[in-house]
Steps between C-alpha positions, in 0.01 A plus 500: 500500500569172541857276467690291293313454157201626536653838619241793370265797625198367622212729706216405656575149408464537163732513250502810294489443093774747461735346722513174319816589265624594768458145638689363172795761581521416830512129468778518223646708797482253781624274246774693470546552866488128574811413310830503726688791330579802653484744226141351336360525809553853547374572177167300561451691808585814351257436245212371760584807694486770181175339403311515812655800653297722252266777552239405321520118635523632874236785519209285417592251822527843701834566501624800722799708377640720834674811510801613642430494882713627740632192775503561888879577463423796268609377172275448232467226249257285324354247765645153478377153610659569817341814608167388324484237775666692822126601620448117512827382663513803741176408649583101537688511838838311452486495124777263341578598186714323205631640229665260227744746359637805551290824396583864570379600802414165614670606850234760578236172584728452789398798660137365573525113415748180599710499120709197340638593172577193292752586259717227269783748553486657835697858432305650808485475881109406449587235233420145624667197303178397278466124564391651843157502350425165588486614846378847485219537212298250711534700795421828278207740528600668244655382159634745221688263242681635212329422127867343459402205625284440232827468289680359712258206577509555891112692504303150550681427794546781658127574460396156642753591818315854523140326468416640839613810428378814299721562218561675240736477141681796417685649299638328139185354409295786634 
């Protein structure tokens, strides 16, 4: 996938022939998502994200769809981004880990990584005041940014400030 207007499924470095309206949706899309208003530019990545989140789009570029698993403090639940990646940040001694919003269970990373939360509206002990990530997303390991920022117009920068970093979107556009 690539960005911006030329945002469709490509494989192997070629695109594939069925993917190309979906290169026409997806650039009236990022049109949409590149005008300053709020409410059009949920709706153009709503629509990006129903028309690429699709079975039938995903299982040919071997998607993986997970069970319920059960976590190492007994509960079970779908894996998230955050547990997807634990292996990796468990075994990086001294992990620091950013997370630009605040996500359910976003305090379990705590327990085996160094954890900022960046959070417009700090409601929480972990929250961190988010024009902190000038200083911390450079200093990051670890990046999970919210598909928000998309919207909101903040997701070039703070991806440019995590550059070193390896990070992930989720949730609203995923």
């Amino acid at each position: 996938m690539r960005h911006g207007r030329e945002l469709y499924l490509q494989r192997r470095g070629q695109a594939h022939a069925q993917f190309r309206p979906a290169r026409v949706a997806s650039e009236r899309c990022c049109g949409a998502i590149q005008v300053l208003e709020f409410r059009r530019d949920q709706s153009g990545v709503a629509a990006l994200n129903a028309w690429y989140a699709r079975p039938e789009l995903l299982d040919q570029l071997g998607a993986r769809y997970d069970e319920p698993i059960e976590l190492p403090d007994g509960t079970t639940r779908k894996i998230d981004a955050f547990e997807m990646y634990r292996p990796r940040i468990s075994a990086h001694e001294h992990a620091r880990v950013t997370v630009v919003d605040h996500f359910p269970n976003v305090a379990k990373i705590g327990e085996y990584a160094k954890l900022t939360v960046l959070e417009r509206n700090c409601t929480s002990p972990l929250d961190t005041p988010d024009p902190a990530c000038e200083y911390v997303l450079p200093a990051s390991d670890y990046a999970f940014i919210t598909g928000v920022t998309i919207i909101n117009k903040t997701a070039p920068r703070l991806l440019e400030l995590a550059k070193n970093a390896t990070t992930v979107v989720v949730g609203a556009f995923l």
